[in-house]
C-alpha positions, 0 to 999 in steps of 0.5 A: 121079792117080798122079803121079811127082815128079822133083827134086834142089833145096830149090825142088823139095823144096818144090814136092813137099812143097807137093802132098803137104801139099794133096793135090794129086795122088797121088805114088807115087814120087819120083827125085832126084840126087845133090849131085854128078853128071856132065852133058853141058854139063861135063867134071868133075863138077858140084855142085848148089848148092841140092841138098836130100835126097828121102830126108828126104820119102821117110821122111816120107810113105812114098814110095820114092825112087830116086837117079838115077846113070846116063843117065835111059834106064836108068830106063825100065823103073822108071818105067813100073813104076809106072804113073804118070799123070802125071810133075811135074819140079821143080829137075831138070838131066837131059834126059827122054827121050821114051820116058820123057815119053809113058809117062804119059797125062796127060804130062810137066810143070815147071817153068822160072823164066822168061816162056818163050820168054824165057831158056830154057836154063842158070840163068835167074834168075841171067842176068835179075839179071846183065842187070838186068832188071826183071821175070822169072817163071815157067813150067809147062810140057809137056815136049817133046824141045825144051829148054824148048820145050813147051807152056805151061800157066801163067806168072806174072810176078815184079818184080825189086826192086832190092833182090832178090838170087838168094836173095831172087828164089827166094823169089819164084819158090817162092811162085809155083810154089805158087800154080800147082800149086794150081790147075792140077794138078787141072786136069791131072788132069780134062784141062782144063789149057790147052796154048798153044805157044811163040812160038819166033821170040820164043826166048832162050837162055842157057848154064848157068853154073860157078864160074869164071863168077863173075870181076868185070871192073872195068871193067863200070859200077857197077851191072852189077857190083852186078848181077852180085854179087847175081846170084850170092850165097848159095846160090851159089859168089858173084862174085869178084875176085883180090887178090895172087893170092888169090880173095875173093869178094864176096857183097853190094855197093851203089852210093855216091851221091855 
């Protein structure tokens, strides 16, 4: 199966490294993004935070790699160029475009970090720490011209320890990421995976967060704010308070008991 990956994150880096190291599928192309790119949702540019250079695997497995500058309908006529069979998204933030989606016979398929319908939308794994829950997950799915509105091939649950922060919950998503490609790109492949429709009555959605989202309130309860914090730490910009006119960040936080 001739696959194109579309990535701009470490976790997507990871994801495509993974499929290429066990020859899960055949990637014959590869489009990435800048470390800062313009979005609909923001009026300046916006600065990808986990942003990971494609240039270095381009060179490592001899795979082109194409930086994506303008609207993705630019690029139609180069992907099809390829004749993919299959497209694999992983850490991306542009929306596909349909005509690009059904130029691939065995569609268009990602990743989203969480139990969809659950937490579809902007920065899932940042909200589910900031609304202290304590389990979230991951899902493969069938991109659509929905926002995270496709059908579902797996999903895999993920405890949120107390102890979890952004950094240490990726961790978790990425090892789960790996566990589904292995089994169920082959399954894409031969035309077997399974294909079950979100329940949308059962959709949440949440807004992608910027820098300036990061203000504690003071008045919050303990633990939302350790949530908060934690939710936001490296690799993130981090939560902040302002002291004498003066931005300090806070990157870790616990709760005193008396």
């Amino acid at each position: 199966m001739r696959t194109l990956f579309f990535g701009a994150t470490d976790f997507g880096y990871k994801c495509c490294e993974f499929v290429i190291q066990n020859n899960l599928t055949e990637i014959t192309g590869i489009f990435t993004m800048p470390k800062s790119f313009r979005i609909s949702y923001s009026d300046s540019l916006v600065k990808n935070y986990t942003y990971r250079d494609f240039s270095e695997i381009g060179e490592k497995y001899n795979i082109p790699v194409t930086e994506v500058t303008q609207k993705m309908s630019f690029y139609t006529d180069e992907i099809k160029s390829f004749k993919a069979d299959f497209i694999l998204v992983a850490g991306w933030y542009y929306k596909i475009p349909a005509e690009i989606i059904n130029s691939v016979s065995k569609g268009c398929a990602g990743f989203h970090s969480s139990l969809l319908p659950k937490y579809r939308g902007g920065a899932p794994l940042v909200w589910a720490l900031i609304n202290g829950e304590t389990e979230t997950g991951i899902t493969f799915f069938y991109f659509d011209e929905g926002t995270d509105t496709g059908d579902i091939i797996a999903q895999k649950k993920i405890l949120i320890a107390e102890d979890d922060n952004i950094k240490t919950l990726t961790d978790k998503t990425t090892a789960a990421a790996f566990e589904i490609l292995r089994e169920f790109i082959p399954m894409i492949a031969n035309g077997t995976a399974p294909r079950i429709k979100q329940d949308h009555s059962q959709a949440t959605y949440y807004p992608q967060r910027k820098p300036e989202d990061g203000l504690i309130d003071w008045s919050w309860e303990p633990q939302r704010i350790k949530n908060f914090i934690r939710a936001q730490t490296k690799p993130y910009p981090g939560a902040f308070t302002i002291i004498n006119g003066k931005k300090v960040i806070i990157w870790d936080a616990d709760i005193e008991k008396p």
